[in-house]
C-alpha positions in Angstrom: 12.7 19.8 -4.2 12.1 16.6 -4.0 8.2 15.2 -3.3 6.8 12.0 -2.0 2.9 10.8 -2.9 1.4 8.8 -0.5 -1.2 6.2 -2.0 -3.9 6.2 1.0 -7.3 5.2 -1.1 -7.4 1.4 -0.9 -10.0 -0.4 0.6 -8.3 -3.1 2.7 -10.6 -5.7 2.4 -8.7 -8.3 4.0 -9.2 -6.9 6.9 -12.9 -6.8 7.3 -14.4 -6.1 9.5 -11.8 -3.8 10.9 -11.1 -2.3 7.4 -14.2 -0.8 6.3 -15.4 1.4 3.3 -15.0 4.9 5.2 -12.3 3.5 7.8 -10.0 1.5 5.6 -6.8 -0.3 6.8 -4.7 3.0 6.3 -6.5 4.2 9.2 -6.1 1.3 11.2 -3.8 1.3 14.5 -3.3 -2.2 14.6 -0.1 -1.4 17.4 -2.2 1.0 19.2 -0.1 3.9 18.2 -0.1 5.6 15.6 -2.4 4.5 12.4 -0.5 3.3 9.1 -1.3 6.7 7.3 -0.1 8.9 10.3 3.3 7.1 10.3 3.6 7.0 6.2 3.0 10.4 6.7 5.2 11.1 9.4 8.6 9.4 7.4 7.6 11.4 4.5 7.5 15.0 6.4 10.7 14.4 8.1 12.4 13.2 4.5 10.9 16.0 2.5 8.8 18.2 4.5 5.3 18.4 5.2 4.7 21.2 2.1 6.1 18.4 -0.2 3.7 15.6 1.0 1.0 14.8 -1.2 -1.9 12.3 -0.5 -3.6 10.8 -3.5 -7.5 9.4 -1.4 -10.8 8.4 -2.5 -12.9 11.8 -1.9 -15.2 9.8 0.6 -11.6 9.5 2.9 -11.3 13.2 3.1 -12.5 14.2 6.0 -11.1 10.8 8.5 -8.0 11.6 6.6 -8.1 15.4 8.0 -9.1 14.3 11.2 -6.2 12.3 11.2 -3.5 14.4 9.9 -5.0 17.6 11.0 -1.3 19.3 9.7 -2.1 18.1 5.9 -1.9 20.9 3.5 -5.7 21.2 1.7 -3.9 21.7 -1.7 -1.6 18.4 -0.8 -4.5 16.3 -1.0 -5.3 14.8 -4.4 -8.7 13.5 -4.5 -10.2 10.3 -6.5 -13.5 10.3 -7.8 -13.3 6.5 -7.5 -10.6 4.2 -7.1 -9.2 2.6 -9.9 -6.3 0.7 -8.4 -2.3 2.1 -8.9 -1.6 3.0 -11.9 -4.5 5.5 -12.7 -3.3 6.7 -9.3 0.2 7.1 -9.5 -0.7 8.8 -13.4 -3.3 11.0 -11.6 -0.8 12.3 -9.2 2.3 12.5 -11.3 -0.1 14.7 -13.7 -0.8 16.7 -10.9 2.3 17.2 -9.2 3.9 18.1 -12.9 1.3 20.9 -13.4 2.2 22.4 -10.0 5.8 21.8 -9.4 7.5 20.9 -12.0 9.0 17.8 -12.4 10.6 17.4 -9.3 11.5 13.4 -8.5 8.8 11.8 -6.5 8.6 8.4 -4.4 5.1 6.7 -4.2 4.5 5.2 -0.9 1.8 3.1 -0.2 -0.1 4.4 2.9 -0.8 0.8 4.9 2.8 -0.7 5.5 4.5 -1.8 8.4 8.1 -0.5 8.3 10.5 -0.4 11.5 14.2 0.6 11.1 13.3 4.0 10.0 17.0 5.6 10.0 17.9 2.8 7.4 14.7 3.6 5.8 15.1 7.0 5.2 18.9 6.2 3.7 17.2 3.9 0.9 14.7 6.2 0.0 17.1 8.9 -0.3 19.6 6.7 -2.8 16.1 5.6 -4.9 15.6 9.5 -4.9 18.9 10.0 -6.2 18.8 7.6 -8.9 15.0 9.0 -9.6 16.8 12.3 -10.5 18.8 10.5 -13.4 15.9 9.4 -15.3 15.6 5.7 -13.7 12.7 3.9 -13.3 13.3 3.2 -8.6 11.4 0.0 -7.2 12.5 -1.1 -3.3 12.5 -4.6 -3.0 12.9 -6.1 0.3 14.9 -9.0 0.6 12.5 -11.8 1.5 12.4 -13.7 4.8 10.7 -16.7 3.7 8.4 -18.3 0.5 5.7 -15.8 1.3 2.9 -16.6 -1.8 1.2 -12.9 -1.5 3.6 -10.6 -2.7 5.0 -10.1 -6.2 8.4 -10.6 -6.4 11.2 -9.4 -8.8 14.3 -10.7 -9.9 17.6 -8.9 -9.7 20.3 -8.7 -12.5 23.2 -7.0 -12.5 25.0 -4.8 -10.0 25.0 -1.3 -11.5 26.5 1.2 -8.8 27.0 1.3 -5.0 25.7 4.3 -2.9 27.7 4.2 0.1 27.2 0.8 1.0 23.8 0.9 -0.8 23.8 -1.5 -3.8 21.7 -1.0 -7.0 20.0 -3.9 -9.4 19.3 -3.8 -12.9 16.0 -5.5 -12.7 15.5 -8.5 -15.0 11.5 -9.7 -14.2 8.6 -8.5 -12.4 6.3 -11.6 -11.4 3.1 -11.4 -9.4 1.8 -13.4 -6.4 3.3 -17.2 -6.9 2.2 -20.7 -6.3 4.0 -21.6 -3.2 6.3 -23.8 -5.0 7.4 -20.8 -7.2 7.7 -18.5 -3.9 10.4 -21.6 -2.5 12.7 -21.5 -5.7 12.9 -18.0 -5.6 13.5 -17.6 -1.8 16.4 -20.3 -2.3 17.4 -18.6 -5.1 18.6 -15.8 -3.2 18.1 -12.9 -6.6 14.9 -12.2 -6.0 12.9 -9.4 -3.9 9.5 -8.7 -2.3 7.8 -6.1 -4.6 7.6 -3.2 -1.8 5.6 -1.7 -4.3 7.6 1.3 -2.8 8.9 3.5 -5.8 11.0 6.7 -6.9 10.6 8.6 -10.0 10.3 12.0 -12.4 6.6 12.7 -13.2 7.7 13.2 -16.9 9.7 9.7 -16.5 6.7 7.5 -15.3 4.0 9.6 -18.1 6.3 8.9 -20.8 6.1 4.7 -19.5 1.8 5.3 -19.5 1.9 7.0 -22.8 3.7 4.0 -24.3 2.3 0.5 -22.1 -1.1 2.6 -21.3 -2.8 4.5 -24.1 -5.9 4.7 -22.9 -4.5 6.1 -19.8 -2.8 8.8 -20.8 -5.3 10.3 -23.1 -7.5 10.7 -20.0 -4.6 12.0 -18.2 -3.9 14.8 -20.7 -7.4 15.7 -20.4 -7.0 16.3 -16.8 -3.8 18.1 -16.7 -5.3 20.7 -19.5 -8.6 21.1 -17.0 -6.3 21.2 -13.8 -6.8 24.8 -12.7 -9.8 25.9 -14.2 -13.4 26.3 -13.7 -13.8 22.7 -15.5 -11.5 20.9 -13.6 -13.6 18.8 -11.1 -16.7 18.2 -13.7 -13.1 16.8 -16.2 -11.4 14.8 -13.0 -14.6 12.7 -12.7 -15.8 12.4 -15.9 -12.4 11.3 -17.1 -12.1 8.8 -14.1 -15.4 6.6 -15.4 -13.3 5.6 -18.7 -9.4 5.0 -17.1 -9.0 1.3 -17.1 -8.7 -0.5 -13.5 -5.1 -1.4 -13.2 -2.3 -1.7 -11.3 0.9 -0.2 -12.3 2.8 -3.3 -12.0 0.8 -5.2 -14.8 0.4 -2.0 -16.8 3.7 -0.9 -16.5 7.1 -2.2 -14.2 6.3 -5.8 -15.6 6.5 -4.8 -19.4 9.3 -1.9 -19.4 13.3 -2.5 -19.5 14.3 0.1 -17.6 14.3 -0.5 -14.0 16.8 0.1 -11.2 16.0 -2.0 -7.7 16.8 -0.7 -4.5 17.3 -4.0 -1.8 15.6 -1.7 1.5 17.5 -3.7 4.3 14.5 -2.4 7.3 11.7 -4.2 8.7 8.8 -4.6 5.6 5.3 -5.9 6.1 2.2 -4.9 4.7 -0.4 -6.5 6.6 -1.8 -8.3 3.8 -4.3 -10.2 6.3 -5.5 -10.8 9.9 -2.8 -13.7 9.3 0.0 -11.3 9.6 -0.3 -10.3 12.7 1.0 -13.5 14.3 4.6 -11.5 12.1 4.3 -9.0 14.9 2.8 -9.5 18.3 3.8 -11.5 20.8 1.8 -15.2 22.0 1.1 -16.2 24.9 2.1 -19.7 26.1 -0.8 -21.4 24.2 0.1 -19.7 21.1 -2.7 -17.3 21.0 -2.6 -13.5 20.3 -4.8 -11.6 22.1 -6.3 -7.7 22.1 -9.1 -6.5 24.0 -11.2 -8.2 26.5 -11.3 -11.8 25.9 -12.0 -14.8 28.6 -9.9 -18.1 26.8 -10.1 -21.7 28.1 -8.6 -24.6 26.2 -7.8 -22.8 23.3 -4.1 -22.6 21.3 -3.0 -20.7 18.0 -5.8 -18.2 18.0 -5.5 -14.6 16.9 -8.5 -13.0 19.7 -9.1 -9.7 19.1 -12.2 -7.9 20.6 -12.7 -3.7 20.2 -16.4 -4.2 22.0 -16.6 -3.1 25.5 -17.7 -7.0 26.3 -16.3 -10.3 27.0 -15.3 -12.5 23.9 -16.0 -15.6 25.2 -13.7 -18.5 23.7 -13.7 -22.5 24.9 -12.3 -25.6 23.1 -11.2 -23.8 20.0 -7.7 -23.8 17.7 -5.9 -22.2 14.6 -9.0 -20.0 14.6 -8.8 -16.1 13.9 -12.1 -14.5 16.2 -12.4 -10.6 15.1 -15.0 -8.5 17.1 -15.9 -5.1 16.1 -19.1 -2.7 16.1 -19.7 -3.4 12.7 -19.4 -7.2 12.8 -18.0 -10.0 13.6 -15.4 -12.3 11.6 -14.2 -16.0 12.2 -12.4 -17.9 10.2 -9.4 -20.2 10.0 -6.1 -19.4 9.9 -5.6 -21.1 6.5 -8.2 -19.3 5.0 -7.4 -16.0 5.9 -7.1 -15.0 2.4 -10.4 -15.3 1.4 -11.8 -12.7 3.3 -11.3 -10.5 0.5 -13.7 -12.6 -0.9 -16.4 -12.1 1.9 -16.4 -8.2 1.8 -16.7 -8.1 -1.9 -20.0 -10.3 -1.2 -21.1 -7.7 1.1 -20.4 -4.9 -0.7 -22.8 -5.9 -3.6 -25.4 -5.8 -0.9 -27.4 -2.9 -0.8 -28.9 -4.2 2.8 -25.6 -4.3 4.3 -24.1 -0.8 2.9 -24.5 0.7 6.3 -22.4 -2.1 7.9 -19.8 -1.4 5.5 -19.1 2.1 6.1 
């Protein structure tokens, strides 16, 4: 049967102060339903059931992730000693998953996407799943909607086979986030995809790909799979995670091999990559503003206004700003420079002083 590993450790530090150490994006409820992690969740369990739904967190998550998904399986849930971005991940849980169940095809799925069209959804996954089981290295790319500068992107060969109306790439390029100018020649270009960073595989297929791009990698994982089960395994998982090298699986892995199969995934995509997004999914008002909470506005157009504080956010005279109000703190910052609040948080999280505003 068939698994799917959700990745649900990430910090989301874009959107700070919303996104915090011990209540990252995943957690967030940004549609005030249900939170990104409940609804990955939820598409997984009804594809494969919830016994074959694995969650790969940081170990500090473990308990708002519980509280969240109170039907999670204990043994489901693969705990990180630190995070050390996707491709230590993704090796961590393949490892796993290999040691208890074989080598059963798996799809990683990030936990903090946006996805609507679930029927059609479910239909792709299922064909990457498929392909998975021949020994194929499965990416999703969405099919992009305009020169959008932070995603990756890759470029589509070939057509290889047709699934019932579901077409499948040979993949020629992987290329991370592009200068705008880059993003507009390969949106007119029409062969190139949003890296989803959505993917289906064999746990033997992907290890065999770290063994060869990731050396250093895999010698930590074989450590780990030898300690998984025995008195030694926890004291072996963290020792071993100090060493692996911090990097994604895209640089360490889908960018250098020749052997992968895209998926175009025809739903709704977004990943929320910053407060910026959100004008991608709510509805203005007639100034242009998007607003959540309790907020009093005069005079003020193309404004993203969200307050979670039982008090008035009080706004005159102001434009193209985004105004974030939360417990913790309190962000503004112009729409343009959205981005860089990345760059704030990782300020404050070398702050010893401000650790308790970060949690």
């Amino acid at each position: 049967m068939s698994v799917a590993v959700i990745m649900a450790g990430g910090l989301g530090k874009r959107l700070w102060p919303e996104s915090r150490v011990t209540h990252p994006k995943q957690l967030l409820s940004l549609e005030e339903k249900e939170s990104f992690l409940q609804a990955t969740y939820r598409r997984a369990s009804n594809l494969f059931g919830t016994e074959n739904v694995y969650l790969v967190i940081r170990e500090e998550l473990k308990q708002a992730v519980m509280a969240q998904l109170p039907g999670v399986y204990l043994d489901n849930i693969i705990a990180e000693p630190q995070g050390k971005d996707t491709a230590p991940c993704i090796g961590f849980a393949s490892t796993w998953i290999k040691k208890r169940k074989g080598d059963d095809s798996m799809v990683v799925l990030p936990a903090d996407h946006l996805i609507r069209n679930e029927k059609r959804f479910a239909q792709i996954i299922l064909a990457a799943i498929e392909q998975a089981e021949k020994g194929f290295l499965i990416t999703i790319g969405i099919k992009p909607t305009r020169a959008e500068t932070a995603y990756g992107y890759l470029q589509i060969g070939d057509q290889l086979e047709d699934l019932d109306g579901i077409p499948l790439f040979a993949v020629k390029r992987f290329t991370e986030k592009p200068s705008q100018k880059k993003a507009k020649e390969f949106f007119e270009q029409g062969n190139f995809l949003w890296n989803a960073g959505i993917f289906a595989w064999k746990p033997t297929t992907i290890l065999k790909q770290i063994e060869m791009y990731l050396p250093d990698l895999h010698q930590g994982l074989v450590r780990i799979e030898k300690a998984l089960g025995t008195n030694e395994e926890k004291k072996i998982i963290r020792e071993v995670y100090l060493s692996l090298p911090k990097i994604s699986i895209d640089y360490g892995i889908m960018e250098k091999t020749s052997s992968v199969v895209a998926v175009p995934g025809d739903f709704f995509w977004d990943d929320i990559g910053n407060w910026g997004a959100l004008e991608r999914i709510f509805t203005k008002d007639e100034e242009g503003n998007i607003v959540k909470g309790l907020v009093q506005k005069r005079e003020s157009s193309d404004c993203i206004l969200i307050n979670r504080e039982d008090k008035i956010l009080g706004v005159i005279g102001v434009s193209n700003l985004i105004i974030i109000n939360t417990k913790k703190g309190i962000l503004v910052v112009r729409k343009e420079k959205a981005h860089k609040v990345k760059d704030l948080m990782n300020e404050l999280l070398g702050d010893e002083k401000l650790k308790e505003y970060l949690q």
